[in-house]
N, C-alpha and C positions, 0 to 999 in steps of 0.2 A: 732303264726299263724296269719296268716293275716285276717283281719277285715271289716277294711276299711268301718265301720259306722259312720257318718259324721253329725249323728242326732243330736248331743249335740254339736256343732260346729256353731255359727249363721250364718247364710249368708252371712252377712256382717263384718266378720272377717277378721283382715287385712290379707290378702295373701292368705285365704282361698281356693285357687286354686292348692297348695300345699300340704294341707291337705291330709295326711293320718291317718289310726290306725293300732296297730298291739297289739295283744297277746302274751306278752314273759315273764316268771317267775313271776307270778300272778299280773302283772300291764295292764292293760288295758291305750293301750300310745295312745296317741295324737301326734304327729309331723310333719311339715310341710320340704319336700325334694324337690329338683331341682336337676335332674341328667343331667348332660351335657351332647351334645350327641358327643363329644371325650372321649372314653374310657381310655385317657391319661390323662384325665383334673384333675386335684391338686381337695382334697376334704378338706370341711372347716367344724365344725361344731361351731354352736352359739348357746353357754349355758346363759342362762338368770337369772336376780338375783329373790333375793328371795320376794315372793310376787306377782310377772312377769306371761308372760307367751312370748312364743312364738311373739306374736304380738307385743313384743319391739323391733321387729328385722324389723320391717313396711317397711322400704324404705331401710334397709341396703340389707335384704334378697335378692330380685331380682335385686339387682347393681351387689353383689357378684354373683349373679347367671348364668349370663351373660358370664361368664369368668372359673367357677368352680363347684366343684357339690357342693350343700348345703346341708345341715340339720341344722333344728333348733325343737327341740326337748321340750315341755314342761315336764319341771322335775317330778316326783315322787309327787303326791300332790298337784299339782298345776295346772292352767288350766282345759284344758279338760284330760288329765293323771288321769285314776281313776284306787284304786283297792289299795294304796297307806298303808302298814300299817305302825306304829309309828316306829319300831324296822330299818326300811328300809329309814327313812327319815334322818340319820347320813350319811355325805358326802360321806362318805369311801363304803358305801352302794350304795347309787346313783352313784356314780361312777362304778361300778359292772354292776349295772342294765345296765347302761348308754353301755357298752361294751356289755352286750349282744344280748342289741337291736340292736346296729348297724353289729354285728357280723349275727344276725340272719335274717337282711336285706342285707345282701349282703356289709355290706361297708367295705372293708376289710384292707386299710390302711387311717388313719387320717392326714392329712399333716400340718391344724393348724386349734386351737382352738380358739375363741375369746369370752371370758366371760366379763359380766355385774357384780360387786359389788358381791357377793356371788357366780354368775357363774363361776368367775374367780377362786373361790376356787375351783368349783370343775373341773375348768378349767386341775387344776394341779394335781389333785386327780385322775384323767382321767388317765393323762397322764403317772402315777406312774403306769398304771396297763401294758405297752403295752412294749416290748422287744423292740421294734421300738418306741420311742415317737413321738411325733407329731415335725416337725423341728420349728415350729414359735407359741409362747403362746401371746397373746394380754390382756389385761386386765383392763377394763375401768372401774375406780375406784373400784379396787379391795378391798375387806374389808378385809382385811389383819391387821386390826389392831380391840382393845376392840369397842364398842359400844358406841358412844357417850351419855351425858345426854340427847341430844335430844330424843334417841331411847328409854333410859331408861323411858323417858315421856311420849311417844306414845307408845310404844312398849309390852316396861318391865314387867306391870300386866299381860301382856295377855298369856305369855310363863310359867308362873308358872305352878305346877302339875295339881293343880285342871282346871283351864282356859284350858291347852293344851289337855283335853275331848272330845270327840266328841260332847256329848251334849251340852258342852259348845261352843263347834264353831256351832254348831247349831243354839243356842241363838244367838247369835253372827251376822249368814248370815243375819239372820231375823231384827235385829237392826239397826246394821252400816249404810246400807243405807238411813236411816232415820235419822242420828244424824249428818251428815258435816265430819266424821271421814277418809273419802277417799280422798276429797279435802283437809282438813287439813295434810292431809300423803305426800300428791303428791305436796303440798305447802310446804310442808317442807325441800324438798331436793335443792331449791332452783330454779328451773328447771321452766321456764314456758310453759305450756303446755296447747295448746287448746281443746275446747269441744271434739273435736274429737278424739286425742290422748288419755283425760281421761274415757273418754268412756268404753274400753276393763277393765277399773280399775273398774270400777262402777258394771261391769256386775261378773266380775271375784268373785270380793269380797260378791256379792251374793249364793253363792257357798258354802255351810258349806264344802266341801272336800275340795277346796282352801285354807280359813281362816282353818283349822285341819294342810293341810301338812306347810301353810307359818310359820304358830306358831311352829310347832313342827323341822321344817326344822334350824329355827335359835337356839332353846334352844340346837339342837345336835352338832350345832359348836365345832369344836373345833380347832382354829387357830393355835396357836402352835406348836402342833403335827404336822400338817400339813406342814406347812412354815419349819420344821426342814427336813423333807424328801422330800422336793422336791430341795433340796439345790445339789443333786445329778444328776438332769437333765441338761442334753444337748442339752438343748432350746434355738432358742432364744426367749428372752422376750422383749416386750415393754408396759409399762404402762401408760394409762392417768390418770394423777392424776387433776382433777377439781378444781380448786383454791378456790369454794365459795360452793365446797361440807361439809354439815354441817355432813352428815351419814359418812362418811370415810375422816376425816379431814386432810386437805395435811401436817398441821405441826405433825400429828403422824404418818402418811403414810410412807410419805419419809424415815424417818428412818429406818424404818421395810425393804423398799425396799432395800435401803443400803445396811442393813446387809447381808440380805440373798441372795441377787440377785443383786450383786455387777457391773455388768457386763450389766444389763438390760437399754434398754432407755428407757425414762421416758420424756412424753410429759406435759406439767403442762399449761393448759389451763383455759380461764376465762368461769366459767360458774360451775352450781348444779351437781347431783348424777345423774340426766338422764340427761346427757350429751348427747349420742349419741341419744336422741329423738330429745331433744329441737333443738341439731344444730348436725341435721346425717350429712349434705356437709363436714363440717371440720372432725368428727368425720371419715368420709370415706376418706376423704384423709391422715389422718397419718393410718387408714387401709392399705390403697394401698399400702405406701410405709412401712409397716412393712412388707405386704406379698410381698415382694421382695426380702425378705430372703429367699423365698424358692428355695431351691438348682434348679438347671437343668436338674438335672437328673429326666426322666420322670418316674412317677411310679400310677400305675390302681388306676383311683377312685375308682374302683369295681372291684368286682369277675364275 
């Protein structure tokens, strides 16, 4: 049921003019939408990776906008999405939710998904649910592959049983911003990114429901399974793989992509894991021309 409290939202939130909430299957969502006003126009949505929210979509969202309906939607957990419990934060779950939201808002076919690093998982996960998939999957450095040791070093203590607590992300909110541990995160993916961009990180990760769902959202991975069944869609796909991404490393990537999505183009470009932050211009132009794939035949953003 619609909401549409905007209180836990800052002001200065990128795109926040976007912003909506809604009430669907005990999550209290946050998402930010652009409906076109051709009731013909192609609808996209942007799932963001883990730890994100919404606001890594800053300058892609209102390009796409212009042209398409959007939604970008903060995951289960994340953000301002609260209401999030543990059992719900498994892909396969999010993806569920993820369908009944947009099912419960009126959007009633998806024409193409574009996920971020863990987005992109549930990019496909999405997709797996809908008789109609979505015709074009994009996926900007998809984690499709183990974890590297960097993650295991930053990462790794935090998703064990005891850590993935609430009480413990609790401790947690109250800390990190005191210790350099968000700058060190967002330096690590190779990416450089100004005050302003790190900003939405600094505040997010203030958040004990944030640091709960991003911890709990990675320990539920499960790749694998994943990558085996969506070997049955009839997508198409395009992947950027970041060349000096340390979090989804290209010489494990690649292969993975290989196998299972034999068929997909694959853009390999110089630059970190937030890729389409540090350099959106490039990152929107192999955009554009993957959504070119979308058929011509017109079909309703909405009901």
């Amino acid at each position: 049921m619609p909401i549409n409290d905007l209180s836990r939202v800052p002001l200065k939130w990128p795109n926040r003019k976007f912003s909506q909430t809604y009430y669907d299957s005990g999550l209290d969502w946050h998402f930010q939408i652009s409906r076109h006003a051709n009731p013909l126009a192609k609808t996209i949505v942007l799932i963001h990776g883990t730890g994100a929210s919404a606001h890594s979509w800053d300058k892609i969202f209102p390009t796409l906008a212009e042209e398409f309906t959007v939604i970008a939607p903060d995951l289960p957990g994340h953000g301002f999405t609260l209401g999030a419990k543990k059992a719900g934060l498994h892909i396969d779950q999010i993806a569920k939710s993820l369908q009944s939201l947009f099912e419960s808002i009126n959007i009633s076919q998806i024409n193409a998904i574009i996920g971020h690093s863990a987005g992109a998982n549930c990019a496909l996960a999405l997709s797996l649910l809908y008789a109609r998939p979505p015709e074009v999957i994009i996926g900007l450095n998809p984690s499709f592959v183990a974890p590297p040791n960097l993650y295991n070093y930053f990462v790794g203590p935090l998703i064990n049983p005891l850590v993935t607590s609430g009480f413990i992300a609790s401790f947690l909110a109250n800390t990190i911003p005191m210790t350099g541990m968000i700058d060190q995160l967002l330096n690590s993916t190779n990416s450089i990114l100004n005050d302003k961009q790190r900003e939405p990180y600094h505040l997010l990760f203030k958040e004990q429901s944030h640091i709960y769902g991003s911890m709990n959202f990675m320990a539920a991975s499960n790749i694998p399974d994943l990558l085996k069944k969506s070997t049955q869609l009839q997508t198409k796909l395009t992947f950027l793989v970041a060349a000096q991404d340390p979090w989804v490393p290209e010489v494990s990537l690649l292969p993975v992509i290989h196998k299972y999505f034999p068929k997909a183009v694959i853009c390999i470009e110089e630059g970190g894991h937030l890729f389409h932050e540090e350099k959106t211009s490039r990152a929107l132009k192999i955009i554009r021309e993957a959504l070119q794939a979308l058929n011509s035949n017109p079909s309703p953003a909405y009901a």
